[in-house]
C-alpha positions as CSV (number, residue, x, y, z in Angstrom):
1,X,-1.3,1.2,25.4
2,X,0.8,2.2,22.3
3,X,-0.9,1.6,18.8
4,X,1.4,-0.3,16.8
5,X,1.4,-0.7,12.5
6,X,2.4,-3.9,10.8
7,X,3.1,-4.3,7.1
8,X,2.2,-7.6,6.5
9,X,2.6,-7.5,2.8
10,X,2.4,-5.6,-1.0
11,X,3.0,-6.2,-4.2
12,X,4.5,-8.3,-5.8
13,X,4.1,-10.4,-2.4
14,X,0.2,-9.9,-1.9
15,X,-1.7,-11.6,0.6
16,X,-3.6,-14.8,0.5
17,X,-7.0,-13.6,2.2
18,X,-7.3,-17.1,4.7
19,X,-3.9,-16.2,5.8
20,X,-4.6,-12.9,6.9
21,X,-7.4,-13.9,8.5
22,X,-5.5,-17.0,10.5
23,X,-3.8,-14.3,11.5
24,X,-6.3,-11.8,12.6
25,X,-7.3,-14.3,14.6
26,X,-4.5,-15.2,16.5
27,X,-3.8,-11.7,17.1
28,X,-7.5,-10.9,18.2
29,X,-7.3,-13.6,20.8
30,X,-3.8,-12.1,22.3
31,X,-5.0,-8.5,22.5
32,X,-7.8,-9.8,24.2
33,X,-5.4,-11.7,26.4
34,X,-3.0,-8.7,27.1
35,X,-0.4,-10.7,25.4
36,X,0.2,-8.6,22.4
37,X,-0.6,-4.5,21.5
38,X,-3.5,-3.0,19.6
39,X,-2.1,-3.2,16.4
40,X,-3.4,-2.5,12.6
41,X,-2.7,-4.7,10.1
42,X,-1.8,-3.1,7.0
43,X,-1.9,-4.8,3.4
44,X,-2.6,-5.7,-0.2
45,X,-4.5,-8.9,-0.6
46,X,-4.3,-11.3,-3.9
47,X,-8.2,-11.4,-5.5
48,X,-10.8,-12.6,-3.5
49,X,-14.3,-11.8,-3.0
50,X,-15.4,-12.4,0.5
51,X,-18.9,-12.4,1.8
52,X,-20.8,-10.1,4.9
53,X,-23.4,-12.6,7.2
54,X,-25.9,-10.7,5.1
55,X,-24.9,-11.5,1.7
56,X,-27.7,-12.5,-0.3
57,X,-27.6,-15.7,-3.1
58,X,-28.3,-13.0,-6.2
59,X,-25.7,-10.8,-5.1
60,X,-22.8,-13.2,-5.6
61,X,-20.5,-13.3,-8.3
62,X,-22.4,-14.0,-12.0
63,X,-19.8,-16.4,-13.3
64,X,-20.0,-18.9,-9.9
65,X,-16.5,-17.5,-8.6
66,X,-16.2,-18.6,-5.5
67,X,-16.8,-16.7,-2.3
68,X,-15.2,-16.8,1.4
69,X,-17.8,-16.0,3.8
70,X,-16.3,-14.4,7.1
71,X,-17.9,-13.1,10.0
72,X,-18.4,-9.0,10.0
73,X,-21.7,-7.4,9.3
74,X,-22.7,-6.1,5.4
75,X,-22.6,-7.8,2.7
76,X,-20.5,-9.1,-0.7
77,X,-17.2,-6.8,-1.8
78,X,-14.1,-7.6,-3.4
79,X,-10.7,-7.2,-2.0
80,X,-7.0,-7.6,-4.7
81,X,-4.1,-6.0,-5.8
82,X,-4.3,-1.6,-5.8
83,X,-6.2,-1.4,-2.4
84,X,-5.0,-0.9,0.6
85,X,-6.8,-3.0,3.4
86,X,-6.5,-2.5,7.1
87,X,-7.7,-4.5,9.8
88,X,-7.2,-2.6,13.2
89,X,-7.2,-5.1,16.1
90,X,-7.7,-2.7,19.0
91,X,-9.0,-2.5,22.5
92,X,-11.1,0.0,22.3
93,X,-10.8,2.6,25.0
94,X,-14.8,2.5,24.8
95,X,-15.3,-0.7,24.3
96,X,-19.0,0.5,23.5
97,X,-18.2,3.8,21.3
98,X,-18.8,1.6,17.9
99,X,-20.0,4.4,16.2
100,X,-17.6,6.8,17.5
101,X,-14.4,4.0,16.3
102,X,-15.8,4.0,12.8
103,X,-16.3,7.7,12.7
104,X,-12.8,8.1,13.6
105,X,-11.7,5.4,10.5
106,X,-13.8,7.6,8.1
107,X,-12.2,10.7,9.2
108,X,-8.7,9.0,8.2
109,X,-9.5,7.8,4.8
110,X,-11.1,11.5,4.2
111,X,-8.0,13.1,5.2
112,X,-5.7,10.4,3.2
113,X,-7.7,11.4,0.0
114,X,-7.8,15.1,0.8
115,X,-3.8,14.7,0.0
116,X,-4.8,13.5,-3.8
117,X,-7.0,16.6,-4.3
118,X,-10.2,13.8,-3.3
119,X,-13.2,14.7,-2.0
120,X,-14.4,11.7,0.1
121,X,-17.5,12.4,1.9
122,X,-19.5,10.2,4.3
123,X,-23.7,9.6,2.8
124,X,-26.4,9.0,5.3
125,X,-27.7,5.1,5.7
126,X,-24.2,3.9,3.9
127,X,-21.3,2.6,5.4
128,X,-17.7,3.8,3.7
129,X,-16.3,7.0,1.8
130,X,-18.1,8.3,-1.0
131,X,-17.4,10.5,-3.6
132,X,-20.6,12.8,-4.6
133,X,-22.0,12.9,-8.2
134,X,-20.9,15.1,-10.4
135,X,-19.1,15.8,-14.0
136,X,-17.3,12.5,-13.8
137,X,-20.4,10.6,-13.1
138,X,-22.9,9.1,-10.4
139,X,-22.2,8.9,-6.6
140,X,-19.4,6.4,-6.4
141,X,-17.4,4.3,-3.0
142,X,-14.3,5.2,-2.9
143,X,-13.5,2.9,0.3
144,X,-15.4,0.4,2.4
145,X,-15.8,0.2,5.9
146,X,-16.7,-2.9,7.1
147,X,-16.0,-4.5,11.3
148,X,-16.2,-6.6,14.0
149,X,-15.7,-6.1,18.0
150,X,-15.7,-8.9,20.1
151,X,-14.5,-8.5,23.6
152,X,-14.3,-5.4,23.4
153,X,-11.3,-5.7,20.3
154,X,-11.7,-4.9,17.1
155,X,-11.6,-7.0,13.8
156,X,-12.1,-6.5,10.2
157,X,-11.3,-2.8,9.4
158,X,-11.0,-0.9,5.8
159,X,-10.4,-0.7,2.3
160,X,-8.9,2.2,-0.1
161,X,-8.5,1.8,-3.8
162,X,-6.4,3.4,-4.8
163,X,-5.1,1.9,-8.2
164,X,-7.1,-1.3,-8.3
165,X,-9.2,-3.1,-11.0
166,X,-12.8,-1.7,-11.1
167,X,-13.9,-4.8,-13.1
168,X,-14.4,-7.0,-10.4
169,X,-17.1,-5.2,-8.9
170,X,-18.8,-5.6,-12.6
171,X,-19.1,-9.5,-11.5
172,X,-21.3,-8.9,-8.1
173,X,-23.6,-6.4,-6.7
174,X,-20.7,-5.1,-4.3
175,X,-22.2,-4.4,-1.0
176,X,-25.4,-5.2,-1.6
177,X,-25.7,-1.7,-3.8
178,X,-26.9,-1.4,-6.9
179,X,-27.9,2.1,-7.7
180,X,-24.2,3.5,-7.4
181,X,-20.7,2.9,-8.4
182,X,-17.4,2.2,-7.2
183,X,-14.1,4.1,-8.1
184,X,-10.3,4.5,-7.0
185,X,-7.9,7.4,-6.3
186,X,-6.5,6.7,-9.8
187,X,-9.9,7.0,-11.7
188,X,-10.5,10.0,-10.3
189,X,-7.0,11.7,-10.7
190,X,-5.2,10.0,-13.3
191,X,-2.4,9.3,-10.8
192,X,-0.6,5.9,-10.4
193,X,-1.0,5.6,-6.7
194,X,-0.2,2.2,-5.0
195,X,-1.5,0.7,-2.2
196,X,1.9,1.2,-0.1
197,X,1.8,4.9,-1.2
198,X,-1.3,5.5,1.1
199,X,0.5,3.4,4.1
200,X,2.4,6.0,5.6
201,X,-0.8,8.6,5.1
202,X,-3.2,6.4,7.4
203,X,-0.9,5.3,10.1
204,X,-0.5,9.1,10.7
205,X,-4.1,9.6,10.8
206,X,-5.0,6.7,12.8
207,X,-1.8,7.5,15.4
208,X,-3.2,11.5,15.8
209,X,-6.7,9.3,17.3
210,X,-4.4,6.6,19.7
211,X,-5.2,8.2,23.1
212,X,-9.4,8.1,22.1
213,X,-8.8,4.3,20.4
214,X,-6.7,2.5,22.9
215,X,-7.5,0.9,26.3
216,X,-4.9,1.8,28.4
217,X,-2.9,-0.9,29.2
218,X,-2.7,-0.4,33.0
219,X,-6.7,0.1,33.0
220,X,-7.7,-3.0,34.7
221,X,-12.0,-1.5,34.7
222,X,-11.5,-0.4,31.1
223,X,-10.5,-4.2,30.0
224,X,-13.1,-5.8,32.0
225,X,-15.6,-3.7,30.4
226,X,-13.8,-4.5,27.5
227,X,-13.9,-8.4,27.5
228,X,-17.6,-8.1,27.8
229,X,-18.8,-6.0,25.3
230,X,-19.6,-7.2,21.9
231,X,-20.6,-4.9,18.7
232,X,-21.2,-6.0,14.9
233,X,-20.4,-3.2,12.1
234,X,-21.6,-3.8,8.6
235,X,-20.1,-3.1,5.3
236,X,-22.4,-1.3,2.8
C-alpha cells in the first residue's frame, strides 16, 4: 500500500487542535477499514497544550490555561505556530514492531536537522530528538515523539520546532521533564525556518522507510494481525 502526505494546514491558516483530531479519527477508522491509505498528516496547529494519560496535576500550565487531554502515552507538551506536527496514520507492516516504527520517525527528524547543520541525537530512557549539552547550554528537545497504535494503525505521531515560541514551555513542566530544556532549529542556527520549510524534508525521509512501514494492501494475514494488535507509545 502506497504512503500518502496530506497538508492539512500552515500559517496563516493554522490548525484548531480538536479539528485535527476529529479528523485523525475518522481517518484512523478507514485505514483500519481498508477504505482509505496510510497516510501522514502534516501541519501547524494554533496554541494548545494538550495532555499524555500520564500527565500529573503539578505539571500543568501555572496560570490555569486550559488543557485537552487525548489518548497517547507521556505526558503534558505544547503544540502552536513554528512546529511542524505529524500524525502518521499507518498500518504498520509489523503491526507489533512499535519500537522499530518509532526508531524509524527518529531517524527522519535526525536526518531533517542534519540539513540545518543540527545535531539531533536520541538519549537513553527519553522519548524524542535531543540535542547534547554543550557551549549553547544544557541538553535540550529539539522534537517530541509521542503515539498511539490501535488495530494495528497508527495515531498521534511528531513534533519539530523549528521557529516556534519557546515561552510556552516556561508555563508547564513539558513532558513531565524538569532537569532539561527545550529548543528549535531557529535557536540553535539563527535561521528563520518555518514549519512548511521542513515539509518537503520529512515526507522524503519517511517515503525512503514505505516498504518497512506499510501493510501491504493485498496482505490479507498482515491486516488480520493488524486489526488485533494494540501498542501505546509515550511522549517524554
Amino acid at each position: 500500500m502506497t504512503l500518502e502526505f496530506s497538508e492539512v494546514g500552515f500559517a496563516p491558516d493554522y490548525v484548531d487542535y480538536t479539528q485535527a483530531w476529529d479528523l485523525q479519527r475518522r481517518l484512523h477508522q478507514d485505514v483500519v477499514d481498508g477504505k482509505a491509505p496510510s497516510t501522514v498528516l502534516l501541519l501547524e496547529h494554533a496554541a494548545v497544550y494538550t495532555a499524555g494519560k500520564r500527565t500529573e496535576d503539578h505539571e500543568r500550565p501555572f496560570d490555569g490555561t486550559p488543557v485537552i487531554p487525548v489518548d497517547r502515552g507521556g505526558k503534558l507538551t505544547w503544540h502552536g505556530p513554528g512546529q511542524l506536527v505529524g500524525y502518521p496514520i499507518i498500518a504498520l507492516k509489523d503491526p507489533h514492531g512499535i519500537r522499530e516504527y518509532v526508531h524509524i520517525l527518529e531517524d527522519a527528524i535526525i536526518a531533517v536537522l542534519a540539513d540545518y547543520d543540527v545535531n539531533g541525537t536520541r538519549v537513553d530512557g527519553r522519548a524524542g530528538i535531543w540535542i547534547e549539552a554543550d557551549s549553547k547550554g544544557p541538553t535540550r528537545k529539539i522534537a517530541a515523539i509521542g503515539i498511539r497504535v490501535h488495530n494495528g494503525v497508527t495515531m498521534h505521531g511528531f513534533a519539530i520546532n523549528a521557529s516556534n515560541d519557546l515561552a510556552p514551555f516556561g508555563m508547564i513542566i513539558p513532558c513531565g521533564i524538569s532537569d532539561a530544556g527545550v529548543t528549535t532549529i531557529q535557536a540553535e542556527t539563527g535561521r528563520n525556518v518555518s514549519a512548511q520549510d521542513l515539509v518537503v524534508r520529512v515526507t522524503e525521509e519517511l517515503r525512503k522507510h514505505e516498504g518497512a512501514l506499510v501493510a501491504p494492501g493485498d496482505d490479507d494475514t498482515a491486516r488480520s494481525a493488524a486489526k488485533l494488535a494494540q501498542a501505546e507509545g509515550a511522549l517524554q
